[in-house]
N, C-alpha and C positions, 0 to 999 in steps of 0.2 A: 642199391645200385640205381635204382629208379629215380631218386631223388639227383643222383649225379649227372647223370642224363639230363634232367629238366635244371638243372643247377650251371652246366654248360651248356643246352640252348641259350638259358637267358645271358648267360656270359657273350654268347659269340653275337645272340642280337644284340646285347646293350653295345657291346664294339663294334660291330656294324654300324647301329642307330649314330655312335658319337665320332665316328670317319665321316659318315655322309654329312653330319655337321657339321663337323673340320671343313667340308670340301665344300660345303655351300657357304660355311661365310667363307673363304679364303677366297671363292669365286667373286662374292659380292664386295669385297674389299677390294679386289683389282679393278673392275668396274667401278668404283668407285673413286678411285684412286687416278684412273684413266680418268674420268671424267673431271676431276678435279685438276688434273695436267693440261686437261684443256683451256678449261676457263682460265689459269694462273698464262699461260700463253697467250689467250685473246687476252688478258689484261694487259701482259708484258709490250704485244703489238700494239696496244693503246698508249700507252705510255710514249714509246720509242714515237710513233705517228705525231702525238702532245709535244716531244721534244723537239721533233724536225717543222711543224708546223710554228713554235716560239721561235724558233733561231730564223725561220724566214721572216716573222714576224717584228722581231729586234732589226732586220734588215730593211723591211719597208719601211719601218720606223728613220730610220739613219738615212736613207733615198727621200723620205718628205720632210726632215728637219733640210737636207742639203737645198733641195727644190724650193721650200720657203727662206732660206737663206737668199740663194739665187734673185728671187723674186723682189724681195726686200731690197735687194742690192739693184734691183734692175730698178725699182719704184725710187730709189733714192737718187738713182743715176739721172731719171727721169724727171725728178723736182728738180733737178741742181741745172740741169739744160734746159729747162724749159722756160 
């Protein structure tokens, strides 16, 4: 009888012991997992920030091709009259 007794202690500690280890990684995996949502987000706002900062950038671009057009047209106007 005594041996069963100590036969189920260690039953119910080693299933104890292997819950509380279920429960600390599963803790540590949402934590980490959380943390890794974050960074993939600040990445994602980097990207989105990168794409809106090109499309202004293609736009200045196409404003100083017009503006040295302009220019050029003004500079030829200016040899041809003078």
């Amino acid at each position: 009888m005594e041996g069963i007794v100590v036969a189920l202690i260690g039953l119910a500690g080693s299933a104890i012991g292997s819950i509380m280890g279920m429960i600390a990684s599963a803790k540590l995996t949402s934590y980490r997992l959380e943390q890794l949502e974050r960074r993939v987000q600040a990445h994602n706002n980097l990207i989105e920030r990168t794409y809106e900062l090109e499309k202004r950038t293609d736009l200045q671009e196409d404003k100083i091709k017009v503006i040295n057009h302009r220019i050029s047209d003004l500079e030829d106007y200016h040899r041809g009259g003078a």
